[in-house]
C-alpha positions as CSV (number, residue, x, y, z in Angstrom):
1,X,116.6,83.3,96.8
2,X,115.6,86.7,97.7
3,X,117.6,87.5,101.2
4,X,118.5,91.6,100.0
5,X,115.2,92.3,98.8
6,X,113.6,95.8,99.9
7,X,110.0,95.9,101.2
8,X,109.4,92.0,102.2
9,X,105.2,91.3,102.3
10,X,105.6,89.3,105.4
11,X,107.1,92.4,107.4
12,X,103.8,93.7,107.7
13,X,102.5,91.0,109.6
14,X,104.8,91.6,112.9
15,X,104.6,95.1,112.2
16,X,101.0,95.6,112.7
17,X,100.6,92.8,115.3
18,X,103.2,94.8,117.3
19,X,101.4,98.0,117.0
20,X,97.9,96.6,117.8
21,X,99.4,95.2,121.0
22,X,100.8,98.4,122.0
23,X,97.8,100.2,121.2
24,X,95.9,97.5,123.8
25,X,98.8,98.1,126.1
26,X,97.3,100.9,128.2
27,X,93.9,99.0,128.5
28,X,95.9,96.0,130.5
29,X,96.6,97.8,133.7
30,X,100.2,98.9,135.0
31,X,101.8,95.2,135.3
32,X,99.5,93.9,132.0
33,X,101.2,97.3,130.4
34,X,105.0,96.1,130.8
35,X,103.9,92.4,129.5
36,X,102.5,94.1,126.8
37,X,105.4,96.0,125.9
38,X,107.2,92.7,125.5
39,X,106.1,91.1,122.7
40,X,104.6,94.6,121.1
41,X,108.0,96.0,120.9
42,X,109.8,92.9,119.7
43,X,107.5,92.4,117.4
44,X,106.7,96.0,116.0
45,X,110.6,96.3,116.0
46,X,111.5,93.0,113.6
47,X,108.9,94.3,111.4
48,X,110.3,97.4,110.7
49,X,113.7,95.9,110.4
50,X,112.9,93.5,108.1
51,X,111.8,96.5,106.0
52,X,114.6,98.6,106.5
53,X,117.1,96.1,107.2
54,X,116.9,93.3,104.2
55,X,119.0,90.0,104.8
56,X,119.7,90.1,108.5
57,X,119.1,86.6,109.5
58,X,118.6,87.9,113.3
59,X,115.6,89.8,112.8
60,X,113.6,86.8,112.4
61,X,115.2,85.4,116.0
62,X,113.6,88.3,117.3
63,X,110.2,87.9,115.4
64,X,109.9,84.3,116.4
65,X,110.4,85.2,120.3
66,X,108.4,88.0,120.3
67,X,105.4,85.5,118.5
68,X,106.3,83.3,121.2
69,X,105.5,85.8,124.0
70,X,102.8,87.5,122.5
71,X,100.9,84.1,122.5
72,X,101.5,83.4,125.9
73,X,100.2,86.7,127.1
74,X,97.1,86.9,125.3
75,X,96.0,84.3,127.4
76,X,95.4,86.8,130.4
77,X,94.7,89.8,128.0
78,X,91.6,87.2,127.2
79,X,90.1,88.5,130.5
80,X,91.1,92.7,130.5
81,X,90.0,93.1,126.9
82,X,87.8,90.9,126.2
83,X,87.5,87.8,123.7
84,X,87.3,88.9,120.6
85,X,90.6,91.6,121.5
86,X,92.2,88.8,123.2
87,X,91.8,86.6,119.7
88,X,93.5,89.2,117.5
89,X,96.5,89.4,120.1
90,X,96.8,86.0,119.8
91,X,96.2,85.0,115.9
92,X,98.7,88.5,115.3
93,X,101.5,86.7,117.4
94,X,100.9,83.2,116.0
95,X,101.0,84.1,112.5
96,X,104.2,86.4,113.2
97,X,105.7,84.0,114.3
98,X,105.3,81.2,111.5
99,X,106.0,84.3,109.3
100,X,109.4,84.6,111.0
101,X,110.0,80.9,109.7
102,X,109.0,81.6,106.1
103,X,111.4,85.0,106.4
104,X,114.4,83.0,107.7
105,X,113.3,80.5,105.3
106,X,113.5,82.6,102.5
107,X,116.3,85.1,102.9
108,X,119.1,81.8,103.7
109,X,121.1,80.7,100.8
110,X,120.8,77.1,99.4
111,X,123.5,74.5,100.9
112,X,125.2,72.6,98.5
113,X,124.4,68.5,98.7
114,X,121.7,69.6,100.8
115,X,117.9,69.6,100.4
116,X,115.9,72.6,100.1
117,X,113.9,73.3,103.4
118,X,110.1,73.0,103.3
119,X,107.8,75.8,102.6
120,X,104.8,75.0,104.2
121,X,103.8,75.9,107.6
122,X,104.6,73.3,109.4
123,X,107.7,73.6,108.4
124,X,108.1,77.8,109.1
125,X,106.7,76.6,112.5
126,X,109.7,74.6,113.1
127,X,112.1,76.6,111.4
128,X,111.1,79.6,113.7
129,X,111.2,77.7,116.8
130,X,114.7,77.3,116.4
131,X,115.3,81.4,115.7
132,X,113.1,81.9,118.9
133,X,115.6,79.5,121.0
134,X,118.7,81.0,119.0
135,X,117.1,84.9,120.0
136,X,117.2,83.8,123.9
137,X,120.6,82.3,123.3
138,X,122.0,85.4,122.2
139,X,120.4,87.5,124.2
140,X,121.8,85.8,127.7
141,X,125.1,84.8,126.0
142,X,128.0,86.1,128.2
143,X,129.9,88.9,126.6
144,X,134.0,89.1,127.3
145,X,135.3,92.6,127.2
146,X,138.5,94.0,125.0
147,X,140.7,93.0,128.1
148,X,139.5,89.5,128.4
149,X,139.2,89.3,124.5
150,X,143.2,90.5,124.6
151,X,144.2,88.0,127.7
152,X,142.4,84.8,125.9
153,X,144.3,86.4,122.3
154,X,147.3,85.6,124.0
155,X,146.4,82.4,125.5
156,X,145.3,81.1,122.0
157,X,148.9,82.4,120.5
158,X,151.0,80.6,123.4
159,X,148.8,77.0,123.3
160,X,149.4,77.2,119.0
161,X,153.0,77.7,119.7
162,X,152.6,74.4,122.1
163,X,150.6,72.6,119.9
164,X,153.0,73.4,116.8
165,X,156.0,72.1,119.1
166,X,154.2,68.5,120.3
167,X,152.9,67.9,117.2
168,X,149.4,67.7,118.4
169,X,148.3,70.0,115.3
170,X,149.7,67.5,112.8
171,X,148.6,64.3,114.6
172,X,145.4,65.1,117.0
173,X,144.7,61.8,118.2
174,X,147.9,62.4,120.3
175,X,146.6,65.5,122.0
176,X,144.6,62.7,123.9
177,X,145.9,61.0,126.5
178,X,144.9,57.4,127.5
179,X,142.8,58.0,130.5
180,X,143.0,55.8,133.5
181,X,140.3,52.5,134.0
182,X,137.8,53.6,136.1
183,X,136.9,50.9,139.0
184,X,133.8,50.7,141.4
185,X,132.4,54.5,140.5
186,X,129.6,55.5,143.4
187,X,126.0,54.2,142.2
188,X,123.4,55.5,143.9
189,X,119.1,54.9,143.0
190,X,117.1,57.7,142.0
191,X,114.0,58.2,140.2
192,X,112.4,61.1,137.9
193,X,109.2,61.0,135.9
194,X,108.6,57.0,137.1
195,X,111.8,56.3,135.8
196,X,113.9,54.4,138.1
197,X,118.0,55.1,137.3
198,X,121.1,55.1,139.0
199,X,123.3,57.7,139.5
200,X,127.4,57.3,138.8
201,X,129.7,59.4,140.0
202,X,133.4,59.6,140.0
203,X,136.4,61.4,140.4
204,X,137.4,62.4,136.9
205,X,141.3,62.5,136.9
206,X,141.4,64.5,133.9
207,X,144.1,67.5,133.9
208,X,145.1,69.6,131.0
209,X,149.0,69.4,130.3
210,X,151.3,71.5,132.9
211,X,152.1,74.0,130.0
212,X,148.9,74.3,128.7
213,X,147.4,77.6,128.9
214,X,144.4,78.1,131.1
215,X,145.7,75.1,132.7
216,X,145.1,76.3,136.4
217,X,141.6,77.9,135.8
218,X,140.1,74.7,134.2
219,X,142.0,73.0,137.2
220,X,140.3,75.6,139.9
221,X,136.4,74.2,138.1
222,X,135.8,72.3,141.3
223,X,132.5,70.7,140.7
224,X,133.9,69.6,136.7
225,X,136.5,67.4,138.9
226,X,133.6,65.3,139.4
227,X,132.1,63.5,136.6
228,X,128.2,61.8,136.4
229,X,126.2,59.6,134.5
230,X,122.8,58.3,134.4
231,X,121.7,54.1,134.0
232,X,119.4,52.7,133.0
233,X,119.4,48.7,133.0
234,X,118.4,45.6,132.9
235,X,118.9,43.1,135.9
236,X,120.1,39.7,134.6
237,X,122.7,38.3,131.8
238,X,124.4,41.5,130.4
239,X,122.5,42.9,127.4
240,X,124.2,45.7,124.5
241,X,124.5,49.4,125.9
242,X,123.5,53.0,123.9
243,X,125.3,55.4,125.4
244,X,123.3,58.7,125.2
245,X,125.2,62.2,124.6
246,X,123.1,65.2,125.5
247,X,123.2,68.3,123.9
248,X,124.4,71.8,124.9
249,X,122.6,73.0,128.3
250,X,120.7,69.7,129.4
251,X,122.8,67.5,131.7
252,X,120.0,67.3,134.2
253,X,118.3,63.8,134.4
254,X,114.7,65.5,133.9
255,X,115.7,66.9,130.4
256,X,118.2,63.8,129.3
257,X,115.5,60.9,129.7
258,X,113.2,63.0,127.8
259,X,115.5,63.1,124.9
260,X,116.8,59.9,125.2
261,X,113.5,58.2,126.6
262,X,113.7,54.4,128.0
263,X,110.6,53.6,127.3
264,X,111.7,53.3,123.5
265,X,115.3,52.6,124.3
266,X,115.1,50.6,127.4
267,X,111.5,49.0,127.3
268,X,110.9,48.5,123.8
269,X,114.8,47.9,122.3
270,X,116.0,45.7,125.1
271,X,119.2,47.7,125.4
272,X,121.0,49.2,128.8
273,X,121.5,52.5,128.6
274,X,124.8,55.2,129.4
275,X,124.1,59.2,129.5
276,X,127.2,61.1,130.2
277,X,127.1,64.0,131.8
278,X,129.4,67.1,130.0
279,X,131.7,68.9,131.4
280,X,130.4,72.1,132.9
281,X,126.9,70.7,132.7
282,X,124.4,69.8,135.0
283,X,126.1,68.7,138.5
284,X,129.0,70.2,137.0
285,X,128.1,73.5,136.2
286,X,129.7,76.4,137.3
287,X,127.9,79.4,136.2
288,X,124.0,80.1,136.9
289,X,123.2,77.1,133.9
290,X,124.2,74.5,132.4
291,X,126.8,74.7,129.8
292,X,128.1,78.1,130.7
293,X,131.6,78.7,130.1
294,X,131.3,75.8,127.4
295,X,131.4,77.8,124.1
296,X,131.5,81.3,124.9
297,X,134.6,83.0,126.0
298,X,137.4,81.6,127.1
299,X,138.7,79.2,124.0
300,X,140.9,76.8,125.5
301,X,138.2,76.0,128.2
302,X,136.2,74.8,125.0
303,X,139.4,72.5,124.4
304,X,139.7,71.5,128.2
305,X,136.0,71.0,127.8
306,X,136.1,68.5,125.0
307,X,139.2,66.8,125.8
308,X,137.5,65.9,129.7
309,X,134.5,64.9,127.9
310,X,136.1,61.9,125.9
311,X,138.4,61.4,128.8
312,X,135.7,60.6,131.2
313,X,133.4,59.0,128.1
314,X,136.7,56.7,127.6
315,X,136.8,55.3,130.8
316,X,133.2,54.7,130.9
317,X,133.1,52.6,128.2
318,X,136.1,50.5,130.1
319,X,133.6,50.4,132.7
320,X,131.2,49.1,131.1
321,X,133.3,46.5,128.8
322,X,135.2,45.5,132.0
323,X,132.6,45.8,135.2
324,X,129.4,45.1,133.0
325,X,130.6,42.8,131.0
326,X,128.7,44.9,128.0
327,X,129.0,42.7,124.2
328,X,128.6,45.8,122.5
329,X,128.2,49.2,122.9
330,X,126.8,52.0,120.1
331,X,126.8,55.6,120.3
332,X,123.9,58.3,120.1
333,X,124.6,62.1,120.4
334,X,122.2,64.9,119.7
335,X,123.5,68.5,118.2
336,X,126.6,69.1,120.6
337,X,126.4,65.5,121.9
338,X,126.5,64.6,117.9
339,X,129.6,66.6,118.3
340,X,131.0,64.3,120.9
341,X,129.6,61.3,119.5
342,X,131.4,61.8,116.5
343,X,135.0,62.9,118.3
344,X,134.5,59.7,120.5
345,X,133.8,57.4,117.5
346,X,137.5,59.1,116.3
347,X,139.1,57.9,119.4
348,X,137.1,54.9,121.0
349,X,137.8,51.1,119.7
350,X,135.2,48.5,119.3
351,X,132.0,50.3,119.2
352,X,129.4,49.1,117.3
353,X,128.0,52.0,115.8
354,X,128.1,55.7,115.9
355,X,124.9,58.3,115.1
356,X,125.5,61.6,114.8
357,X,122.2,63.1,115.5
358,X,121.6,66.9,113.9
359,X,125.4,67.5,115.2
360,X,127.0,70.6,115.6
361,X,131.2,69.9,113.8
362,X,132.5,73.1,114.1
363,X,132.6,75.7,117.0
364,X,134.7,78.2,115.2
365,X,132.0,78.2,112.4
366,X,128.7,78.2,114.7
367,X,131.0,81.0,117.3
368,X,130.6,83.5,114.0
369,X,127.5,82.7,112.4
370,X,125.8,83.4,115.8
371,X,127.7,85.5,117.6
372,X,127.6,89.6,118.5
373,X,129.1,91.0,115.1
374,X,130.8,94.1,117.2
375,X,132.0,91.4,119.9
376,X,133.9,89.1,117.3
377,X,134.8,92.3,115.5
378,X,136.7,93.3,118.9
379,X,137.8,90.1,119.4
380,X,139.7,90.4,116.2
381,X,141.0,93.9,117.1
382,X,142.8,92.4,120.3
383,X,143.9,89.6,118.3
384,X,142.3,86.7,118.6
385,X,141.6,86.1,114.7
386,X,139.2,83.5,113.1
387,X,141.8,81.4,111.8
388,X,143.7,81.0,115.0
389,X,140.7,79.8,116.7
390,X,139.8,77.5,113.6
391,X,143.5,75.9,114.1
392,X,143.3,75.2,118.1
393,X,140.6,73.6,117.6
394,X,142.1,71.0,115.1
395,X,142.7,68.5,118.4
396,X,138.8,68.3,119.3
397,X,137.7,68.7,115.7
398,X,135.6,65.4,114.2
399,X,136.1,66.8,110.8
400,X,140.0,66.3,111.4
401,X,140.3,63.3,113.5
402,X,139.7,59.8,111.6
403,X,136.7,57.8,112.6
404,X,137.6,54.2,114.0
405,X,134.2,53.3,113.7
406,X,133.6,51.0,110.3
407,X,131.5,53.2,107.6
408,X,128.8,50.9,107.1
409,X,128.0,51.6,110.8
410,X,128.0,55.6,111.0
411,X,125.0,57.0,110.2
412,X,124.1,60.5,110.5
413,X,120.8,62.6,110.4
414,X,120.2,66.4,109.9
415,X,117.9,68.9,109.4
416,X,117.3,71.0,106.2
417,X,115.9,74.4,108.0
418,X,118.0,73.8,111.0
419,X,119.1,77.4,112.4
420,X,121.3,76.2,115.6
421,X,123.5,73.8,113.4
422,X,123.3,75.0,109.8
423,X,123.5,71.9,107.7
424,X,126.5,72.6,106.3
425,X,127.9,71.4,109.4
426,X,126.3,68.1,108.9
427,X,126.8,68.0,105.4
428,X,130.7,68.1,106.3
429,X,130.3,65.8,108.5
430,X,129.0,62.9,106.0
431,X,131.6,64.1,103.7
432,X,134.4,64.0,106.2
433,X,132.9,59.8,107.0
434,X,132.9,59.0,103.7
435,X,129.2,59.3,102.6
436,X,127.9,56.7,105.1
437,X,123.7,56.6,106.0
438,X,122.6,59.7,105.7
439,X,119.1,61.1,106.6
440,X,117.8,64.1,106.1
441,X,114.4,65.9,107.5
442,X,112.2,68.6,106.5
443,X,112.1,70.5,109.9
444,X,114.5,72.1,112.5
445,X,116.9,71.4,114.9
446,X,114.2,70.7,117.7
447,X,111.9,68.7,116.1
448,X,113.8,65.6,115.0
449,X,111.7,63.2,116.9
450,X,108.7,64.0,114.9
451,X,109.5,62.7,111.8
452,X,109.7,58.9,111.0
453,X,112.6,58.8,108.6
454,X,114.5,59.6,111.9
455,X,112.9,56.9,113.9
456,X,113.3,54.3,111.0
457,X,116.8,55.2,110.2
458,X,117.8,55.0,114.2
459,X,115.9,51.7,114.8
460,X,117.9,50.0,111.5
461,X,121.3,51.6,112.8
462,X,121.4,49.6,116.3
463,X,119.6,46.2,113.9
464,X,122.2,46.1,111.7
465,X,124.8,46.9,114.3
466,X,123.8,43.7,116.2
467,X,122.4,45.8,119.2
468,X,118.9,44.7,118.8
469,X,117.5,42.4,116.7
């Protein structure tokens, strides 16, 4: 690998397609001007960075969003500047941004026990529509300021010094409480995309302990008190359930039957289906979009966040054993619902398998890959250390807890050029479950569905299970 080398050949690609769409830019009118600006300065900029700047992984986040853009907006520059103009503007941003794959690609070190990504360019083109997602990420991520880092410092230090004392840092599984049975939730009919579902909603129940710090603000998250689901099923005898686990900003039953679609699951497989909403997702969001206040900032809303979510996943599994009468019920998450997928299988009984589809592990370890350098840098400054967040999170953590789930039905698949969840997450993972199925792709993290090892691997997993025959 190559990541520090000066004077990369791909950098000239973005670099000149930046600077021919500035030099377009005052032929485009005012308002075609300041679209034009967009992708020419993003693009003109990650050029000349990856020149100057050898090594920085977020250079190509920028380069793949600034591809991105520059394609969409040749589409109207087709008409100010003509078609053969329009053409370069569009070929310049589409190869920039399958070089932006190839860079990230080849400036990332190998993972041990994991295969090498592809190098073709299909495969850039997946890998760099993960760095475009990961550039919009970062860019509308939330930022807590050194008074906020100092305050959530100290919470961290006083819920350690809890933890410590209850033992919940030596034994985990006792940090979660046996939730309630839930009877008779609210169903209601609704339909999206000539899907017909129903919608379940019921009051959640779940508090954090008294002394827990951050207690009251989780507490004051009215719409969280609320949790939601989304059914699919069959009318007649009871039949198997997959309960679905959507991944970090989805939550909205548009986007979840997309991922989880019931024309394969439902139709073709026979099987009922179960899609949890998260806390502080869709109907219970409380920022502008879903998932905010999940990761970023405060830390032991993370820990609220993940405890609710196999609280309320508990008690909808007793719903469904004890109100549906359900024979068996297996597991499915995708990246952070992988995450959850993975905790549940640590604290649920009786399920008849567990997938752990491209699954995020560890927050402490995606929080500073990703994250604002100078931000965590602060952070660190007011106290709130790596280590310390690494060891609060020990009571949500699927790489601590055991799984309950037998190994010959775990099964996990991953990406080898993922850039959300670097596979050394998912490698982890597999190690942490004792080497069980293991599948691996030659793509990224948003392209799973297109490659048939996936497909074969999940359609074995519920056979062999007993979900489907």
């Amino acid at each position: 690998m190559e990541a520090s080398r000066r004077w990369p050949p791909e950098a000239w690609i973005p670099l000149l397609a930046g600077i021919y769409w500035l030099w377009r830019a005052p032929e485009h009118g005012l308002l075609g001007f300041l679209f034009s600006v967009v992708p020419g300065c993003l693009l003109l900029g990650s050029g000349v960075s990856m020149l100057l700047m050898p090594g920085d992984r977020r250079i190509s986040q920028f380069t793949a969003l600034g591809g991105i853009l520059g394609v969409l907006f040749s589409f109207p520059a087709f008409f100010v500047v003509g078609l053969g103009s329009g053409l370069l503007l569009m070929l310049g941003s589409a190869t920039a941004f399958v070089i932006s794959g190839f860079h990230s690609v080849r400036i990332e070190p190998p993972v041990p026990g994991v295969p090498e990504p592809p190098r073709s360019v299909w495969g850039a083109a997946q890998v760099a529509a993960d760095e475009a997602l990961l550039a919009v990420m970062e860019a509308t991520v939330p930022l807590t300021d050194s008074a906020g880092n100092q305050r959530v410092a100290g919470e961290v230090d006083a819920a350690l010094e809890l933890f410590e004392r209850r033992g919940w840092l030596e034994k985990p599984s006792e940090y979660h409480r046996l939730p309630p049975a839930l009877h008779s939730p609210h169903l209601r009919p609704r339909r999206v995309r000539n899907i017909e579902f129903e919608h379940v909603s019921f009051e959640s129940e779940y508090a954090p302990d008294a002394e827990e710090p951050g207690c009251e603000r989780w507490l004051s998250y009215a719409t969280n008190g609320v949790g939601h689901a989304w059914v699919v099923r069959h009318p007649g005898p009871p039949r198997p359930w997959i309960v679905c686990i959507h991944g970090f900003q989805m939550g909205a039953p548009l986007i979840d039957l997309a991922a989880f679609p019931p024309e394969y699951f439902h139709r073709r497989l026979g099987l009922n289906m179960l899609l949890p909403v998260l806390p502080l997702h869709g109907p219970r969001k409380i920022g502008r979009r879903s998932g905010d206040g999940f990761i970023s900032g405060e830390v032991l809303d993370l820990i609220h966040a993940e405890a609710q979510a196999m609280w309320d996943m508990r008690r909808l599994l007793g719903w469904l054993r004890d109100e549906q009468a359900a024979p068996a019920v297996g597991v499915l998450g995708l990246s952070l619902g992988g995450y959850n997928a993975a905790l549940l299988a640590s604290l649920a009984d009786d399920l008849a398998c567990v997938v752990a589809g491209i699954p995020l592990t560890d927050f402490t370890r995606a929080i500073y890959r990703h994250g604002p350098p100078l931000h965590l840098e602060d952070a660190a400054r007011r106290g709130l250390a790596e280590e310390s967040r690494q060891r609060i999170s020990t009571v949500v953590s699927p790489l601590v807890l055991e799984p309950r789930v037998p190994q010959e039905h775990r099964h996990i698949f991953g990406a080898t050029g993922d850039r959300l969840v670097p596979p050394d997450q998912v490698r982890d993972l597999w190690e942490h479950w004792e080497r069980p199925h293991m599948v691996w792709y030659p793509g990224g993290h948003l392209t799973f569905r297109a490659h048939a090892p996936v497909r074969r691997m999940l359609r074995s997993a519920l056979r062999d299970s007993g979900l489907t025959s």
